[in-house]
C-alpha positions in Angstrom: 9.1 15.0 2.7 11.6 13.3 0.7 11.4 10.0 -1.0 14.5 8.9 1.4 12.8 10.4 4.5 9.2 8.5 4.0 11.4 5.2 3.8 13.0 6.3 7.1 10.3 6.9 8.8 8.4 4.0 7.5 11.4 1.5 8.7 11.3 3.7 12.0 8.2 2.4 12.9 8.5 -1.2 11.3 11.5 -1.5 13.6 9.6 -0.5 16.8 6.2 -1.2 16.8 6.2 -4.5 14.0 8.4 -6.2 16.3 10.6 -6.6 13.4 14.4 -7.5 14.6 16.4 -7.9 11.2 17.0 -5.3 8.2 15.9 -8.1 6.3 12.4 -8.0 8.2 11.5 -4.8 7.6 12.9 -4.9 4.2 9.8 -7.5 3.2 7.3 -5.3 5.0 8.4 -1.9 3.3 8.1 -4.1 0.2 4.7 -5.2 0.8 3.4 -1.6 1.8 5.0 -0.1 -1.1 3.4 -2.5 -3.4 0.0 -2.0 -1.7 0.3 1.6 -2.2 0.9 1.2 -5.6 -2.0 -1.4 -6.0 -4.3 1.3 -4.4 -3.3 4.2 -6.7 -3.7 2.0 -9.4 -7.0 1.1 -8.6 -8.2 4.5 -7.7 -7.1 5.8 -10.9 -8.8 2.7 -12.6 -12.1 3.2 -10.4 -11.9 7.2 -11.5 -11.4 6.4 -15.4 -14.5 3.8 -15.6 -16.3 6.1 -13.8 -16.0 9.2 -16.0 -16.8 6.6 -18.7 -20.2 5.7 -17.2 -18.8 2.1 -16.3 -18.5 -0.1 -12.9 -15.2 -1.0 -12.1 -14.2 -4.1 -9.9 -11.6 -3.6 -7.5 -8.5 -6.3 -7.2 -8.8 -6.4 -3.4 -12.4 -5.1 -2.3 -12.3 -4.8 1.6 -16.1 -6.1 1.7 -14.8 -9.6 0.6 -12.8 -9.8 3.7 -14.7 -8.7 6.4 -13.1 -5.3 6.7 
């Protein structure tokens, strides 16, 4: 899939199921989820480094915190 196509697709199903009504509206959320993506790779690859260095790592956002 191409880098064009996942955004597509992505403001495909902002636009219909978000409820979202304006470009600019699904602009934010696209922004949000991208940036959470990111946040989650980083971590991972953080959580993977301390952990073939014998350490604990602290996630940013751990999902226990908030219920999830």
């Amino acid at each position: 899939m191409t880098f064009e196509q996942a955004f597509k697709n992505i403001d495909d199903i902002l636009f219909k199921e978000a409820g979202c009504t304006t470009e600019l509206d699904y602009n934010e959320q696209t922004s949000w989820l991208l940036f959470l993506k990111y946040l989650d790779s980083l971590e991972q690859d953080r959580a993977m480094e301390a952990e073939l260095e014998g350490k604990k790592y602290a996630f940013i956002l751990d999902l226990c915190d908030y219920g999830q």
